[in-house]
N, C-alpha and C positions, 0 to 999 in steps of 0.2 A: 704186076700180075696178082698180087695181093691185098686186102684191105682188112685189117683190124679194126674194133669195135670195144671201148670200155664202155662197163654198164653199174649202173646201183643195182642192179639184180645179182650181183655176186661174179660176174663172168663176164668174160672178153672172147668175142665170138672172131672166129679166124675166116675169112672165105676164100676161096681163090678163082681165079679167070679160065674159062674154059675152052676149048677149041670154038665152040659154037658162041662164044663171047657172053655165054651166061656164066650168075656165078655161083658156085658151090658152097656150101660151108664144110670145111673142113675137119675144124676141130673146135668143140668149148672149153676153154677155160675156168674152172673153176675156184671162187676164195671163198671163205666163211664171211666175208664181209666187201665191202663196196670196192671193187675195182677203182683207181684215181688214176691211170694212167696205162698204158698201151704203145708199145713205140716198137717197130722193125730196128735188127742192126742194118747199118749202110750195105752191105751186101745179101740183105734181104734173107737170109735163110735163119733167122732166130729173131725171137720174138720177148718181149722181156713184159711183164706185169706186176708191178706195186698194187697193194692194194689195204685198206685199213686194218685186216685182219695180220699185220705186221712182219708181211713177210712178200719180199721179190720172187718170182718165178720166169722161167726161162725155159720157153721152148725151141725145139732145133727142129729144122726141115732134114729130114733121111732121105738116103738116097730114090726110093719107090716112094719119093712125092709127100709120104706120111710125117705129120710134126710128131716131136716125144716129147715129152719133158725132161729133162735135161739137170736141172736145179734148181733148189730151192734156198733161197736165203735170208735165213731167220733176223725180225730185227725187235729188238725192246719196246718201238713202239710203231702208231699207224706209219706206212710208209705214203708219203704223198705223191713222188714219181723216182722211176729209174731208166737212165738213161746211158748205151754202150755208147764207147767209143768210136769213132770212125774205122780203127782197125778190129773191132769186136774183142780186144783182149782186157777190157778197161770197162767197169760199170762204177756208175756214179747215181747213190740214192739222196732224197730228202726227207729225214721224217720231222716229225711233230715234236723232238726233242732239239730243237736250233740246233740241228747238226747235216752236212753231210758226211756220207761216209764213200771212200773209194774202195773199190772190190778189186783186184786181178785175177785173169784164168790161170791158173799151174800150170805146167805140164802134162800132169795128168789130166788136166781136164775140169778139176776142182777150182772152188769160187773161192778167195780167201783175200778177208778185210788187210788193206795195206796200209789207210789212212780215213784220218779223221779232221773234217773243218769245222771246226766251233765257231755260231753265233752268237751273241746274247738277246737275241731274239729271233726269231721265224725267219728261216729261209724259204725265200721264195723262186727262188733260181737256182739251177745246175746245170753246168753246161761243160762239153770237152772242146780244147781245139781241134781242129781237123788234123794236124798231125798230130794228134792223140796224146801228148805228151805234156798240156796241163788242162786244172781245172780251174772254171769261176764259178763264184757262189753269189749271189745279193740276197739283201735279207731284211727285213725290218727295224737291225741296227744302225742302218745308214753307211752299211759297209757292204765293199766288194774284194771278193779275197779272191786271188790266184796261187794256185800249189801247182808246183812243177814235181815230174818222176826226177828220181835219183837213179843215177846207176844199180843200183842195190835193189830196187824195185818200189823201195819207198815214195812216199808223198810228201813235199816240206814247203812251207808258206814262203812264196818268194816276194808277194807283194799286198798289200791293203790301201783299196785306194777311198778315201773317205770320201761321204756324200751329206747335202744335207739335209737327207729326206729320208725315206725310205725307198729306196731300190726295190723293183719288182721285176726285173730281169737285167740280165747280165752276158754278152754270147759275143763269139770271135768272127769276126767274117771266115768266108769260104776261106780267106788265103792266108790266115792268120794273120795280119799285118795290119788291124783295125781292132777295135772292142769299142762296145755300143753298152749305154746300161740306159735303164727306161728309170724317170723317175716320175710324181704326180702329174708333172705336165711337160716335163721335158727331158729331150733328149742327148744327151751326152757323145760323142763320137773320140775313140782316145786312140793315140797311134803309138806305137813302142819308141822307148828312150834309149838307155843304155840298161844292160844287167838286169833285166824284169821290171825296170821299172815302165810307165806309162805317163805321156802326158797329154792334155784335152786339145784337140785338134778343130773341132766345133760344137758348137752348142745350137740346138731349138727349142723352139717352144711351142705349144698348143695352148687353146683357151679350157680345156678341159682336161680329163683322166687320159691318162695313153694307154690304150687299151695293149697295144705290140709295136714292135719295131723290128722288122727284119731285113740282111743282106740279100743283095741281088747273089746267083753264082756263081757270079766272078769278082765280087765282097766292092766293086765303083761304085753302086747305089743301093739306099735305102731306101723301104718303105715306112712309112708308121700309120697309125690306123687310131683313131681318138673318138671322144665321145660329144666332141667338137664340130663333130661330123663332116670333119675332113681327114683323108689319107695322104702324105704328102708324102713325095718323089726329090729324094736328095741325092747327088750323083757329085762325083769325085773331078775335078778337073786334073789335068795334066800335070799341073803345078802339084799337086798334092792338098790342094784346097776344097773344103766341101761348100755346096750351096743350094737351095732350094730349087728344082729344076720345073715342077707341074704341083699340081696336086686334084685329089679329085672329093666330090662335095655333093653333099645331098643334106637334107632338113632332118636326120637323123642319127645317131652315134654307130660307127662303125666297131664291129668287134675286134675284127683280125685282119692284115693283109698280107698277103705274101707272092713271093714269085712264082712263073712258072719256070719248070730246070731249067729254056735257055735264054730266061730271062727277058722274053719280049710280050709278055702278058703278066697281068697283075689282077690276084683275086680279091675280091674284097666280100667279107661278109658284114649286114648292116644287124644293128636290134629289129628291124622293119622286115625280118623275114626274107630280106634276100639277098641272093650272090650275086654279085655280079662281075663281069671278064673284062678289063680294060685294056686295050693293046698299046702300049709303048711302042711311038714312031722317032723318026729323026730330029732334029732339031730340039728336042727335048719337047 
């Protein structure tokens, strides 16, 4: 019932859905510099903003429908995204110094740094699991780090799984019991070992850049989206084995593809200006 808006105009505009199914705007957001990112927490009532002028912000939905601002949090340098955790008590930023950083809410209600992931170069991923209790980072050093919570509220490196490229993303399926990391042309599928660690369950390839890769919501199939200009449909068998199920193709490089929530549509955006809706039927 909401849609958020990151802009190079400084602001991230908020709107929301009306009885008569137009939409309003709510509230602007404003930074001193380029908004890079805009995301809902999973229960939809806070809103969080990175932006180059080095600093995350956080707005909350109040009871009479109105957002407020909430917090603000200060970082050394541009921040490039911020991302809550599924249970909203967990933020995870990326800036421009190969680092991220993990934030907890207090008690009181305050934002306060618990942990730090160190690159030696550019992170381009940050991601939570769904049961909110680690993070993944990839990055331009050909590493993917996961840090698990401690009891004590801290963050500590439980595992580095080395790449031989540069990682451009890194994310947990819906059910935690997968991790996918996108490299220049391929894709990685990795299932949990013993004790944090992970080992590669499948591998693909495309003929060009992978633009995304993303879990269906029930984490059995993937999508990926290439400049190949093909999206292909990778789904889980019984066994526990992955394999290339469809895929879908036009003379263009696709951007992005993702699911719909119950998983029986697939969107796909092309460089060629457009969307399009593919429905996922039986037999694969």
């Amino acid at each position: 019932h909401h849609v958020v808006t990151a802009s190079w105009d400084n602001t991230a505009k908020l709107y929301g859905l009306g009885d008569d199914e137009s939409w309003e705007q709510k509230v602007i957001i404003s930074h001193r510099n380029t908004v890079c990112s805009a995301t809902f927490s999973a229960d939809s009532r806070h809103v969080v903003t990175a932006s180059e002028d080095s600093t995350v912000k956080i707005h909350s939905k109040i009871d009479d429908g109105s957002w407020q601002l909430t917090a603000i949090l200060s970082h050394e340098d541009s921040v490039n995204s911020a991302t809550l955790s599924v249970d909203g008590c967990h933020l995870v930023t990326i800036t421009e110094k190969d680092t991220a950083k993990i934030y907890s809410q207090q008690t009181d209600g305050a934002w306060e740094e618990k942990g730090t992931i160190p690159h030696d170069n550019s992170v381009l991923s940050a991601n939570f699991s769904h049961n909110s209790d680690r993070v993944v980072t990839a990055g331009c050093d050909f590493m993917v780090k996961i840090y698990g919570k401690e009891a004590d509220g801290s963050w500590q490196q439980k595992t580095i799984i080395p790449h031989k490229g540069t990682v451009y993303s890194a994310r947990f399926s819906p059910d935690d019991q997968h991790l996918v990391t996108v490299q220049y042309q391929t894709v990685i599928i990795y299932g949990p070992k013993t004790n944090d660690s992970w080992k590669k369950k499948a591998i693909f390839k495309h003929e060009q850049h992978i633009k995304s890769a993303t879990f269906s919501p029930d984490g059995r199939h993937l999508v990926t989206a290439s400049m190949d200009g093909t999206a292909k449909l990778i789904g889980q068998a019984t066994n526990g084995s992955w394999s290339e199920k469809a895929s879908i193709s036009q003379r263009i490089w696709f951007n992005s593809a993702t699911f719909s929530a119950d998983g029986s549509h697939v969107l796909t955006v092309s460089a060629s200006d457009v969307v399009e809706i593919t429905e996922l039927r039986g037999n694969h």
